[in-house]
PDB file with SEQRES, HELIX, SHEET and CRYST1 records, atoms N, CA, C and O in Angstrom:
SEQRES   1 A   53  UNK UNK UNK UNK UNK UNK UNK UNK UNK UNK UNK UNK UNK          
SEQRES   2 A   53  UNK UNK UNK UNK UNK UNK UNK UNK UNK UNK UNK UNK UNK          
SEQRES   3 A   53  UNK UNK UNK UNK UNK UNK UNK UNK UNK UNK UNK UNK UNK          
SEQRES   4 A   53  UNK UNK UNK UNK UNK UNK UNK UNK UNK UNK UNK UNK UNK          
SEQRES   5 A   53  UNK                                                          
HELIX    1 AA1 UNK A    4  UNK A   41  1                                  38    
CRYST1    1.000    1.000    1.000  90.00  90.00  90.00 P 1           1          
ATOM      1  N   UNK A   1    -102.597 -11.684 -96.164  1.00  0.00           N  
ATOM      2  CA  UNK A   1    -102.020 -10.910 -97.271  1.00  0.00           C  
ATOM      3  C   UNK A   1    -103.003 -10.956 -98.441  1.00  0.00           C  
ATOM      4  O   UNK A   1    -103.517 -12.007 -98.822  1.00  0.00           O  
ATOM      5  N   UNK A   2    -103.240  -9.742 -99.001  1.00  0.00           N  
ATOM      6  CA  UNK A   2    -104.070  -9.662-100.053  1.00  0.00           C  
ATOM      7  C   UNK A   2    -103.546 -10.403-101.296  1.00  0.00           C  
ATOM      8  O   UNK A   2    -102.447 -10.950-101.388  1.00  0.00           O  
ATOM      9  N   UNK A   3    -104.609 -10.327-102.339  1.00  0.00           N  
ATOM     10  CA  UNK A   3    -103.856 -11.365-103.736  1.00  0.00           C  
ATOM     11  C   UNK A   3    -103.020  -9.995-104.236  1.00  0.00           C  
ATOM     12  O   UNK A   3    -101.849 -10.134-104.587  1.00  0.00           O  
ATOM     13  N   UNK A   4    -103.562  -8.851-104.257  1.00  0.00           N  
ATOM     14  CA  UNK A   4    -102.741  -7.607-104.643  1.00  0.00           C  
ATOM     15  C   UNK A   4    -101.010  -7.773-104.547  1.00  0.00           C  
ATOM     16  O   UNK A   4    -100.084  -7.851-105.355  1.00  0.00           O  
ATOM     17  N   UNK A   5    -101.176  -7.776-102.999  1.00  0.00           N  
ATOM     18  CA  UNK A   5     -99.890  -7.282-102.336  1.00  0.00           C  
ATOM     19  C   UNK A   5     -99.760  -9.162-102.474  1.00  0.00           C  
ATOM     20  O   UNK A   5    -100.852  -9.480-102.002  1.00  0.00           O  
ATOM     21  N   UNK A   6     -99.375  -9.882-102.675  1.00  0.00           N  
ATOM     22  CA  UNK A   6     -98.968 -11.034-103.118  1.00  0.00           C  
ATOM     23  C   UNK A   6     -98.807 -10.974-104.561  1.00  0.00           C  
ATOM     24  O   UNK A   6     -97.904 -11.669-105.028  1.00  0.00           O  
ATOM     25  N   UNK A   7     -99.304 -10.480-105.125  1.00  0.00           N  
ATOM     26  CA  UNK A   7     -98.941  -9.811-106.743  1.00  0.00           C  
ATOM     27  C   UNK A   7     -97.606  -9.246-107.121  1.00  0.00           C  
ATOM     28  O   UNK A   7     -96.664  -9.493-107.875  1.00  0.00           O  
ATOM     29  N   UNK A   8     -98.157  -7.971-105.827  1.00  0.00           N  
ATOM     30  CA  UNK A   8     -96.924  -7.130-106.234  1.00  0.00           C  
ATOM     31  C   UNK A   8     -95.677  -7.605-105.917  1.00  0.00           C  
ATOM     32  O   UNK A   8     -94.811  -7.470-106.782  1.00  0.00           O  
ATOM     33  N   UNK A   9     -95.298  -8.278-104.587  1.00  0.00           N  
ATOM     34  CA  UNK A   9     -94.235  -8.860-103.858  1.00  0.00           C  
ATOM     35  C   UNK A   9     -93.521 -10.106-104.928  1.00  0.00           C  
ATOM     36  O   UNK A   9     -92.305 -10.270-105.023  1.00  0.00           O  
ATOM     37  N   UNK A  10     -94.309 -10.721-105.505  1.00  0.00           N  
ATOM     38  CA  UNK A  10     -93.936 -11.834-106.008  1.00  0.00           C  
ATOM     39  C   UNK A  10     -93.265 -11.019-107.557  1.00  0.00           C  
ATOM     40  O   UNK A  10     -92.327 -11.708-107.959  1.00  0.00           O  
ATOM     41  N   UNK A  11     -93.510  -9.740-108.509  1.00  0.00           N  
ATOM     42  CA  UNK A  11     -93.325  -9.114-109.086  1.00  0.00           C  
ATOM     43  C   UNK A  11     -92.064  -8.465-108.558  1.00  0.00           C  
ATOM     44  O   UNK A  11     -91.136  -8.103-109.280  1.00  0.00           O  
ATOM     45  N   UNK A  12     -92.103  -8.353-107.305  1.00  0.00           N  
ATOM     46  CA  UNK A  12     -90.953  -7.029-107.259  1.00  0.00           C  
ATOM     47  C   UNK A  12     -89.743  -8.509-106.923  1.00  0.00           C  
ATOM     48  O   UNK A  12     -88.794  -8.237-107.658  1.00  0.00           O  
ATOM     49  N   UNK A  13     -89.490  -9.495-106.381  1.00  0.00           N  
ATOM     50  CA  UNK A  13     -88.912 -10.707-106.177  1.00  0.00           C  
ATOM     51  C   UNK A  13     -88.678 -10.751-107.550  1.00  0.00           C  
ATOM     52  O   UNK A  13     -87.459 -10.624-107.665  1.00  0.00           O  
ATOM     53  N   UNK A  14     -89.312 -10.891-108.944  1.00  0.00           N  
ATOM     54  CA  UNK A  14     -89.232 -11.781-110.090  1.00  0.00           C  
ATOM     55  C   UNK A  14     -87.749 -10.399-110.698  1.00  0.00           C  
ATOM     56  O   UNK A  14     -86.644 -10.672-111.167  1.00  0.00           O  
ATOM     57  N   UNK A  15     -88.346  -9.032-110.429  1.00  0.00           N  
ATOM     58  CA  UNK A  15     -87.662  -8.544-111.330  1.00  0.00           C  
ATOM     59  C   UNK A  15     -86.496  -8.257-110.434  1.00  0.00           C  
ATOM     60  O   UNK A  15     -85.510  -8.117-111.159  1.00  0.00           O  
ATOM     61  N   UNK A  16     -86.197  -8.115-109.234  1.00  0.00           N  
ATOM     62  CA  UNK A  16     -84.889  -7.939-108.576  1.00  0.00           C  
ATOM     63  C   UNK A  16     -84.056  -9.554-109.144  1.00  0.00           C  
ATOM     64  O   UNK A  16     -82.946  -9.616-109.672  1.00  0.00           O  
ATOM     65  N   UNK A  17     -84.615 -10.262-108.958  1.00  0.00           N  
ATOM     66  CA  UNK A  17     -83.725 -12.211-109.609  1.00  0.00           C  
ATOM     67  C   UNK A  17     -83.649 -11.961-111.351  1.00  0.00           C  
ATOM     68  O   UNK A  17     -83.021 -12.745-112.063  1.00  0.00           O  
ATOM     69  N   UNK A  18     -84.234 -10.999-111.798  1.00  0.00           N  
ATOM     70  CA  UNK A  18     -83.878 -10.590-113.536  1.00  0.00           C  
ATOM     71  C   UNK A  18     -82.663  -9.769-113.204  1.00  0.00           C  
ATOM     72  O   UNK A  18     -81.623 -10.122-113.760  1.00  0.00           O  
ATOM     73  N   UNK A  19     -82.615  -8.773-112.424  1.00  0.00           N  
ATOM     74  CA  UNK A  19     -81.525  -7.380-112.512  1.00  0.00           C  
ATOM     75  C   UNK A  19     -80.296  -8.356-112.091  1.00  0.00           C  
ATOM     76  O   UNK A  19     -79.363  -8.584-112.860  1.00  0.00           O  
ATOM     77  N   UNK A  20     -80.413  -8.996-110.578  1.00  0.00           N  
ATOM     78  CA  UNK A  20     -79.181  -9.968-110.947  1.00  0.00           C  
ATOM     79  C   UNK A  20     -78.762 -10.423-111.883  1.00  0.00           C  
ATOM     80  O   UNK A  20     -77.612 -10.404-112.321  1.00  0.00           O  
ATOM     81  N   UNK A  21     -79.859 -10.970-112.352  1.00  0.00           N  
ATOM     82  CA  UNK A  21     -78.913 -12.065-113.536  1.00  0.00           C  
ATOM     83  C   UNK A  21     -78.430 -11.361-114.428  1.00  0.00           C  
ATOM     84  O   UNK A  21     -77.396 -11.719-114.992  1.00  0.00           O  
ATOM     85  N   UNK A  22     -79.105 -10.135-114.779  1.00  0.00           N  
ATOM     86  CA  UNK A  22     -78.211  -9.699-115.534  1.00  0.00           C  
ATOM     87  C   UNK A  22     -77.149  -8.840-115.508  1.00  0.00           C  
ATOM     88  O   UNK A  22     -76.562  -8.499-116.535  1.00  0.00           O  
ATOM     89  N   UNK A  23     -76.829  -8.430-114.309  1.00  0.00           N  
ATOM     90  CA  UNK A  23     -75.658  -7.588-113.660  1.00  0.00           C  
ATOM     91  C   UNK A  23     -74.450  -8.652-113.339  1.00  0.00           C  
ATOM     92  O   UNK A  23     -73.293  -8.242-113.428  1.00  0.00           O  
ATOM     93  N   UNK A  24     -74.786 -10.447-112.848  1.00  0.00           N  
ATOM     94  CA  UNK A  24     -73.792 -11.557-112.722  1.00  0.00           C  
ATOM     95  C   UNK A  24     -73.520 -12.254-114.303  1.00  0.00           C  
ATOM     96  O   UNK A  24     -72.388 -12.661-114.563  1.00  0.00           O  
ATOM     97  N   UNK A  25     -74.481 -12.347-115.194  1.00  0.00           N  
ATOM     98  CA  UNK A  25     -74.301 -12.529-116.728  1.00  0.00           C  
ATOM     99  C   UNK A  25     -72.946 -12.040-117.481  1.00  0.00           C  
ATOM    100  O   UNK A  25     -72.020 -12.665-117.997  1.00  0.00           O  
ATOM    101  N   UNK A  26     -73.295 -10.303-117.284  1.00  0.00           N  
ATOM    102  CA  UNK A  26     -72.452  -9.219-117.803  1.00  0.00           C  
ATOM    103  C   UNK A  26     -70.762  -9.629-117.501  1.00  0.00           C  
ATOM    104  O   UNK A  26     -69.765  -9.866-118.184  1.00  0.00           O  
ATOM    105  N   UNK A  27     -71.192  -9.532-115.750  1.00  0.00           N  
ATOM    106  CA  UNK A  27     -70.255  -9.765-115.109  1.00  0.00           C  
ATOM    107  C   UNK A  27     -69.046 -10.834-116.129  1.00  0.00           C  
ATOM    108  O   UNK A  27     -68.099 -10.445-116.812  1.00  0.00           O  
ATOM    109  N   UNK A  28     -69.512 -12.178-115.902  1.00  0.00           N  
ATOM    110  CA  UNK A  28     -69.047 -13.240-116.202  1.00  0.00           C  
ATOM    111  C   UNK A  28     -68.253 -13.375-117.805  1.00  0.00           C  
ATOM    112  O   UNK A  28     -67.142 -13.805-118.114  1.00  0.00           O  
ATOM    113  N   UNK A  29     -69.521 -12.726-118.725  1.00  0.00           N  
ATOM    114  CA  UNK A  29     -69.193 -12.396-120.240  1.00  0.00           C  
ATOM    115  C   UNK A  29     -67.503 -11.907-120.242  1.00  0.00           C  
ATOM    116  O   UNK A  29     -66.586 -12.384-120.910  1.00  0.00           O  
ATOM    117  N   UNK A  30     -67.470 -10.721-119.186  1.00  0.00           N  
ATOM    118  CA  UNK A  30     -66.892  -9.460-119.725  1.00  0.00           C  
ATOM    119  C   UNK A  30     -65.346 -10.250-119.188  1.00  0.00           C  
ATOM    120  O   UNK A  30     -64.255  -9.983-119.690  1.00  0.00           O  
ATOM    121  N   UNK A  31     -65.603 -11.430-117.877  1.00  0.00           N  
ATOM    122  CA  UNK A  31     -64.316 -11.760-117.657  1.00  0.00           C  
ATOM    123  C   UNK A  31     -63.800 -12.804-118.212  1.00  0.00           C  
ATOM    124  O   UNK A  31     -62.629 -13.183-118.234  1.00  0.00           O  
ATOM    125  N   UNK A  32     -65.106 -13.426-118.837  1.00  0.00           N  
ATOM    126  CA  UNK A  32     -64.449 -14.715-119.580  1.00  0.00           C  
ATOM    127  C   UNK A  32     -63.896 -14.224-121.161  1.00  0.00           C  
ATOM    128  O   UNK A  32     -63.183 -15.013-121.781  1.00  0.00           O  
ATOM    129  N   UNK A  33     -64.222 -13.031-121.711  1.00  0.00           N  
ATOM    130  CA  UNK A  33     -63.747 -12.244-122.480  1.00  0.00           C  
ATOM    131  C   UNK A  33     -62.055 -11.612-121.978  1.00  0.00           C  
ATOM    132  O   UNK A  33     -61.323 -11.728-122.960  1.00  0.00           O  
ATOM    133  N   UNK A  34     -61.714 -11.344-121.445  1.00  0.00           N  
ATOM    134  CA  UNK A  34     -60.936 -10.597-120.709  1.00  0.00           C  
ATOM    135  C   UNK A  34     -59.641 -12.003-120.608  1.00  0.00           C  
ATOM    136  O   UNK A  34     -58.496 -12.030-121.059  1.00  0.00           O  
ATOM    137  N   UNK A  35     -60.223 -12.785-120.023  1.00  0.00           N  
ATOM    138  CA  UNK A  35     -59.013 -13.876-119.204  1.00  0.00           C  
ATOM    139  C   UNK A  35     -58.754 -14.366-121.248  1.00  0.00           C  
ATOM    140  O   UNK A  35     -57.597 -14.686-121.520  1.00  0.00           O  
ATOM    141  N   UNK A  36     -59.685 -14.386-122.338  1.00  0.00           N  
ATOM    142  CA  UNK A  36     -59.806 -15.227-123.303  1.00  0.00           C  
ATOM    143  C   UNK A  36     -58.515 -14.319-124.563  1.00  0.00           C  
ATOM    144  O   UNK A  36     -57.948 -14.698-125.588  1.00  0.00           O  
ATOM    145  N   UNK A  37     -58.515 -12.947-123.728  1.00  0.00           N  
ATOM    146  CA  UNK A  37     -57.384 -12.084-124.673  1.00  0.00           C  
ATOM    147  C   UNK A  37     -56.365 -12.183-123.920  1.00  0.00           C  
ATOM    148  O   UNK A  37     -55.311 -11.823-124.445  1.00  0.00           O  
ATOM    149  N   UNK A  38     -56.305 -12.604-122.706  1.00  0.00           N  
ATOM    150  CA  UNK A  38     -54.752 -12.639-122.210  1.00  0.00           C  
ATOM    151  C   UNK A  38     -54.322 -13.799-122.446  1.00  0.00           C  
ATOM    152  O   UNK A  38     -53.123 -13.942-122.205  1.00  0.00           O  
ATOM    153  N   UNK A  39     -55.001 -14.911-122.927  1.00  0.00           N  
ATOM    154  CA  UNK A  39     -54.338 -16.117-122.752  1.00  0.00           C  
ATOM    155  C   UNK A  39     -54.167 -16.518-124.142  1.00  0.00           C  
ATOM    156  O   UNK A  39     -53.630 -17.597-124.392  1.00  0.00           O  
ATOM    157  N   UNK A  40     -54.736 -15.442-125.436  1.00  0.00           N  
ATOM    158  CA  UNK A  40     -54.423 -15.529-126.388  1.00  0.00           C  
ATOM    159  C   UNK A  40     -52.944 -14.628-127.121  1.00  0.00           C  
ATOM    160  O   UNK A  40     -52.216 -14.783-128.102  1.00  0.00           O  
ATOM    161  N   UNK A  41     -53.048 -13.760-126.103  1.00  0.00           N  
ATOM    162  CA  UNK A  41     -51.705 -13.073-125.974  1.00  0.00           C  
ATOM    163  C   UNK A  41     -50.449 -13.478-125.501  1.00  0.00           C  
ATOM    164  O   UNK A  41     -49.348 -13.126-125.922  1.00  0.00           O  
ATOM    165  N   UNK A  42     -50.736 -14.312-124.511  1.00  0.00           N  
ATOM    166  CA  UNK A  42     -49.799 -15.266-123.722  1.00  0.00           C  
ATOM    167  C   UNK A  42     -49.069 -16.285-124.776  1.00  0.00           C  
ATOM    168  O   UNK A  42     -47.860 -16.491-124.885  1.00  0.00           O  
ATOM    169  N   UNK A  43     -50.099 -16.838-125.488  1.00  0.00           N  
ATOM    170  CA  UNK A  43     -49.946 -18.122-126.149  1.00  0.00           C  
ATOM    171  C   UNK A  43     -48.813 -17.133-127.198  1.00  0.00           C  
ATOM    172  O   UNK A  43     -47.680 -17.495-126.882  1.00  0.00           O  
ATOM    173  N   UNK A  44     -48.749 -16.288-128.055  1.00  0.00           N  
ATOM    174  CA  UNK A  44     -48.592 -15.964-129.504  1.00  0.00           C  
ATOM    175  C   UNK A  44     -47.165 -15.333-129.440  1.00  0.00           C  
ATOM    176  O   UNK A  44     -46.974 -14.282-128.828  1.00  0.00           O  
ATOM    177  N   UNK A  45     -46.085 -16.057-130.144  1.00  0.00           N  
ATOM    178  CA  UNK A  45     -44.857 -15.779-130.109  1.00  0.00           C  
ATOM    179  C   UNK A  45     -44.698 -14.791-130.262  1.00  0.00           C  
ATOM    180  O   UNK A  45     -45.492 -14.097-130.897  1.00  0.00           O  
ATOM    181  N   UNK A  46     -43.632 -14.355-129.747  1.00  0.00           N  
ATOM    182  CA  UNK A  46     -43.163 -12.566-129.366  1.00  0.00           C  
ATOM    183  C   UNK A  46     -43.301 -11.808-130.821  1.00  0.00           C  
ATOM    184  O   UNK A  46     -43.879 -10.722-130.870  1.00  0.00           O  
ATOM    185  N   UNK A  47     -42.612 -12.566-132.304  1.00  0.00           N  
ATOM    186  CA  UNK A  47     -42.748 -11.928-133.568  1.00  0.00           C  
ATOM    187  C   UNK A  47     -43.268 -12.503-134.307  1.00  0.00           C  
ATOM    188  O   UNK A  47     -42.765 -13.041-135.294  1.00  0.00           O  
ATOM    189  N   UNK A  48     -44.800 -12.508-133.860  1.00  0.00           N  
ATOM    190  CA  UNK A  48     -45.561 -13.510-134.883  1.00  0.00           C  
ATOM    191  C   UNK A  48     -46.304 -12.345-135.641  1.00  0.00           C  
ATOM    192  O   UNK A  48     -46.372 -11.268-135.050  1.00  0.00           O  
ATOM    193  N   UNK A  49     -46.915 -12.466-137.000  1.00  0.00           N  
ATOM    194  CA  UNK A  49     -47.258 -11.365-137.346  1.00  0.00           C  
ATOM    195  C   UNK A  49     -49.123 -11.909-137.596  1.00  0.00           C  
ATOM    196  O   UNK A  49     -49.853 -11.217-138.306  1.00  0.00           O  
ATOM    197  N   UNK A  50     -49.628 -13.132-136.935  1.00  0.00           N  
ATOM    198  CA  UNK A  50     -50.538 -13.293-136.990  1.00  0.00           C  
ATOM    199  C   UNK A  50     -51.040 -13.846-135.531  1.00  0.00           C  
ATOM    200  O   UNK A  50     -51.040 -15.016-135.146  1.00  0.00           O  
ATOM    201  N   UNK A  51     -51.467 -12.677-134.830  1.00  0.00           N  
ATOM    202  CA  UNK A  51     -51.756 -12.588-133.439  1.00  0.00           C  
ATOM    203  C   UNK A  51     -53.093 -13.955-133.479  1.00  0.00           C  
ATOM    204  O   UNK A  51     -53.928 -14.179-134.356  1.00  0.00           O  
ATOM    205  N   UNK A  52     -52.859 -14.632-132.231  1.00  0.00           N  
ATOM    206  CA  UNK A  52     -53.756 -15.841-132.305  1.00  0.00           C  
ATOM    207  C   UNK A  52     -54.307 -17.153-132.729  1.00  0.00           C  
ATOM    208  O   UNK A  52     -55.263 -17.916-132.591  1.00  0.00           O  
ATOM    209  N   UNK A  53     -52.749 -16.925-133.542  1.00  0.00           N  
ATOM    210  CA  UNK A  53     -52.687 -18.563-134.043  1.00  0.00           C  
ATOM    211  C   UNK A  53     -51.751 -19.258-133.216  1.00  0.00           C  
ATOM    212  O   UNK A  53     -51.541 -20.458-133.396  1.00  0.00           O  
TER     213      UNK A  53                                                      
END                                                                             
């Protein structure tokens, strides 16, 4: 294998393990966001007029 094509391979590897991370990142943000408003909703008495305390 050339140093080229060992270049490129090791390049196209680096940025497919970037696009994951940031497609499983997002992922994670958006549900730990998500589970963090239902359980603040959950918590907050039916006629409270200050949501989240």
């Amino acid at each position: 294998m050339s140093l080229i094509g060992l270049a490129t391979y090791l390049a196209l590897v680096a940025l497919f393990l970037y696009a994951l991370y940031r497609v499983v990142n997002r992922a994670v943000l958006h549900a730990l966001r998500t589970h963090s408003a239902e359980v603040r909703a959950a918590a907050a008495p039916e006629g409270s007029s200050h949501p989240g305390r």
